[in-house]
C-alpha positions as CSV (number, residue, x, y, z in Angstrom):
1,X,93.5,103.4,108.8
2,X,94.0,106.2,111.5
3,X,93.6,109.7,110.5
4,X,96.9,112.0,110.0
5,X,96.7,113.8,113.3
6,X,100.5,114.7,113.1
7,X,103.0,116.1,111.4
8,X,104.6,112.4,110.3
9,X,101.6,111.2,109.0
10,X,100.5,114.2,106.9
11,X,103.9,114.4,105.5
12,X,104.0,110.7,105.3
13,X,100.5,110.7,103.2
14,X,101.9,113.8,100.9
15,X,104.5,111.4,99.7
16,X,102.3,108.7,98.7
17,X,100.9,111.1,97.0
18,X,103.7,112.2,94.7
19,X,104.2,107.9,94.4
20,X,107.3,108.0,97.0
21,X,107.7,106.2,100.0
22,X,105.8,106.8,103.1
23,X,107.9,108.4,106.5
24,X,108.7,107.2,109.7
25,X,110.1,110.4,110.9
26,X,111.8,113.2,110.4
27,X,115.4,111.8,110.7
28,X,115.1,108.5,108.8
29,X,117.3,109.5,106.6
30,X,115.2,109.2,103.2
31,X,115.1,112.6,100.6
32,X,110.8,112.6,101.6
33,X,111.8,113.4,105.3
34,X,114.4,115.6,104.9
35,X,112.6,117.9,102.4
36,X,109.4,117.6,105.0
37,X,111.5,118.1,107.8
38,X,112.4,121.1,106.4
39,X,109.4,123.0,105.0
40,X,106.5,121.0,107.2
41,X,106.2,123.9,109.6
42,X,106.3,126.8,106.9
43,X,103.7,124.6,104.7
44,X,101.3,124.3,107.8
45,X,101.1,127.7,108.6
46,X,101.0,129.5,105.3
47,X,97.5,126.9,105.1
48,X,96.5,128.4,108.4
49,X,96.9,131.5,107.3
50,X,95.3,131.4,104.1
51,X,91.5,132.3,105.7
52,X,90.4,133.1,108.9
53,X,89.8,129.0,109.7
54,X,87.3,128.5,112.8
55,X,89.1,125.5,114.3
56,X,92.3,127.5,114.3
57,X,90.8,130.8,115.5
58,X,90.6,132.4,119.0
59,X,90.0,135.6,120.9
60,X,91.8,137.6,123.5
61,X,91.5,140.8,125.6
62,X,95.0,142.3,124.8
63,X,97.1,144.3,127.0
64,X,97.9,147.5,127.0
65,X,101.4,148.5,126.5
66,X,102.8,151.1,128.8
67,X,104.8,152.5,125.6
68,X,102.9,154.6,123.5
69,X,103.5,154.4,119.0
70,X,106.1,157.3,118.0
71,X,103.0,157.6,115.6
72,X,99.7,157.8,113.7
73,X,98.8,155.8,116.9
74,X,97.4,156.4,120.6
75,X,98.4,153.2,122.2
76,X,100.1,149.5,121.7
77,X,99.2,146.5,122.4
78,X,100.6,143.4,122.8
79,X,99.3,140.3,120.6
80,X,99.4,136.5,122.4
81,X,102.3,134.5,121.8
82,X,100.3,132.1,120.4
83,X,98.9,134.4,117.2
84,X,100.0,133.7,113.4
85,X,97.9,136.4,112.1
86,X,95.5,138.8,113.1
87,X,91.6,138.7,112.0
88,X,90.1,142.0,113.7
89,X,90.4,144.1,116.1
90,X,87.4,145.4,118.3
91,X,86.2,147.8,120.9
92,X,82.4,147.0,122.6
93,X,81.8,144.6,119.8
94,X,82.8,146.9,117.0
95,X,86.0,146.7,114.7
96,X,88.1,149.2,114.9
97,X,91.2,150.6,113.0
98,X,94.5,149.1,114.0
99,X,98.2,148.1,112.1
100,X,100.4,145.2,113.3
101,X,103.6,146.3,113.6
102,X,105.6,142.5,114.9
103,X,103.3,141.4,117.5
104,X,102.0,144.6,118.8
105,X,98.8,146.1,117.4
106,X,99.1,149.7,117.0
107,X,95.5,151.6,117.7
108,X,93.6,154.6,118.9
109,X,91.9,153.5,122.1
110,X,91.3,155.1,125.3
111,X,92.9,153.3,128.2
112,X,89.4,152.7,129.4
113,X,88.3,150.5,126.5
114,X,89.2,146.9,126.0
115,X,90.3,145.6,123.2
116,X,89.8,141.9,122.1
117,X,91.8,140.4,118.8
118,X,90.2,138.0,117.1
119,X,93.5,135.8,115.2
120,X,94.5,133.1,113.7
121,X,97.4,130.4,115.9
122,X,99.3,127.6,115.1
123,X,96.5,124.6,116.0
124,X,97.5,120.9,116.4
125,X,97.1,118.6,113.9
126,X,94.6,116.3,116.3
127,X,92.3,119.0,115.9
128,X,92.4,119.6,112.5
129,X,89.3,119.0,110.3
130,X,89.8,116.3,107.5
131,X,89.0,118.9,105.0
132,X,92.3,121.0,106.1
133,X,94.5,117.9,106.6
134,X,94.0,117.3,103.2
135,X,94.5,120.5,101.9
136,X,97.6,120.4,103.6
137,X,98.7,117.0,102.5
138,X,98.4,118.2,98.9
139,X,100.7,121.2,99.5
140,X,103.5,119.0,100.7
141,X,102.8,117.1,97.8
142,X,103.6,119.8,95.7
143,X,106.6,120.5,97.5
144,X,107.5,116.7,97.3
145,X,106.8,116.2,93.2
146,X,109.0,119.5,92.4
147,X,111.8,118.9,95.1
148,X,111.7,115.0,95.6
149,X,110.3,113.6,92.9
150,X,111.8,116.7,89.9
151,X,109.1,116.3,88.0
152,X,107.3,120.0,87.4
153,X,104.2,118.4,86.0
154,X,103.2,116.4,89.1
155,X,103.8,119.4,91.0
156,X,101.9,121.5,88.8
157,X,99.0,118.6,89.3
158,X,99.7,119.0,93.0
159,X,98.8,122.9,92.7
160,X,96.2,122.0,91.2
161,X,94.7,119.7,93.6
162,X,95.5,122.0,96.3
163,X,93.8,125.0,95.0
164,X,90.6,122.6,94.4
165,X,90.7,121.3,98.3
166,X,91.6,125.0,99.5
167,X,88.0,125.8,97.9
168,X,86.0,123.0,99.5
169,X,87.4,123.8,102.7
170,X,87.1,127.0,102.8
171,X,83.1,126.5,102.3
172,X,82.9,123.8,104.7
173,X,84.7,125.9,107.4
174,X,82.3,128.3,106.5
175,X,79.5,126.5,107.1
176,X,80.9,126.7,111.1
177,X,79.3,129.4,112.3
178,X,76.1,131.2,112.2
179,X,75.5,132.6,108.7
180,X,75.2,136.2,108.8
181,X,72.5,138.2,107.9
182,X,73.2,141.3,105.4
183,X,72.5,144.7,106.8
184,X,69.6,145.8,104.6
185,X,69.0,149.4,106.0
186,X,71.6,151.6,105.1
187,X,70.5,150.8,101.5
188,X,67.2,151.2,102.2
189,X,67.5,154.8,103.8
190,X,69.4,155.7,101.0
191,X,66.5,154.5,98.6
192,X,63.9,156.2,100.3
193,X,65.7,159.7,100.6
């Protein structure tokens, strides 16, 4: 069996799940597509936005914005179309304050200085780690056993499920980068004084 590398086929799997009948699309006319036509998109990104995933993360040098904050605030950047939700913002390496206000980031930097957001966009589902693409199936599922199915129990199971996959992905996403090393020597100059 091929793995669910799009929308159809995660949906399709989500309401196998729930024991209903697996999707051909969108429009085939059956209550499973309809109610996954209709919250698919909202369900995939509230899952990418529920940590800062590393196959669905990215960086950019943002642009300054020749309209300065009324506010708080020395300058204004603008985000990349592409970003669902900002990680961190940085100057030289080193986070920095900032608020998002729509898709500008609102912080005090010198025109000088660049500044790179790390965020969170809307990856395909080809790309998507199995461990995510289940994750996701399951929250369809949920959707699918309270609004297809009507039965509050299954979709209570679904939650369930969910919450258990969202915690084995999150530590196998984790395991994606280079584990970081815990700054010892503040603590120990406090110790010693």
């Amino acid at each position: 069996m091929s793995p669910a590398d799009t929308p159809i086929k995660v949906c399709s799997r989500a309401s196998l799940l729930i024991g209903g009948d697996a999707i051909q699309s969108f429009n085939d006319g059956t209550a499973e597509a309809a109610v996954s036509a209709s919250m698919y998109e909202d369900i995939a990104r509230a899952g990418l936005t529920n940590t800062r995933w590393r196959f669905s993360s990215n960086q950019a040098v943002l642009n300054r914005l020749t309209n300065e904050p009324t506010g708080r605030w020395d300058a204004a950047y603008q985000m990349p179309s592409t970003s669902i939700m900002t990680s961190a913002i940085t100057v030289q390496d080193m986070p920095i304050k900032y608020d998002t206000y729509g898709t500008k980031i609102y912080c005090d930097a010198s025109p000088a200085d660049e500044v790179v957001a790390d965020y969170i966009f809307r990856s395909d589902e080809s790309v998507w780690p199995p461990y995510f693409t289940i994750v996701v199936e399951y929250m369809m599922a949920s959707v699918l056993a309270i609004s297809v199915a009507r039965d509050s129990s299954l979709g209570q199971l679904m939650e369930a499920k969910t919450d258990y996959f969202m915690r084995l992905a999150r530590a196998r996403d984790s395991q994606s980068q280079t584990t970081r090393k815990l700054n010892t020597s503040r603590f120990i100059t406090e110790r010693r004084s």
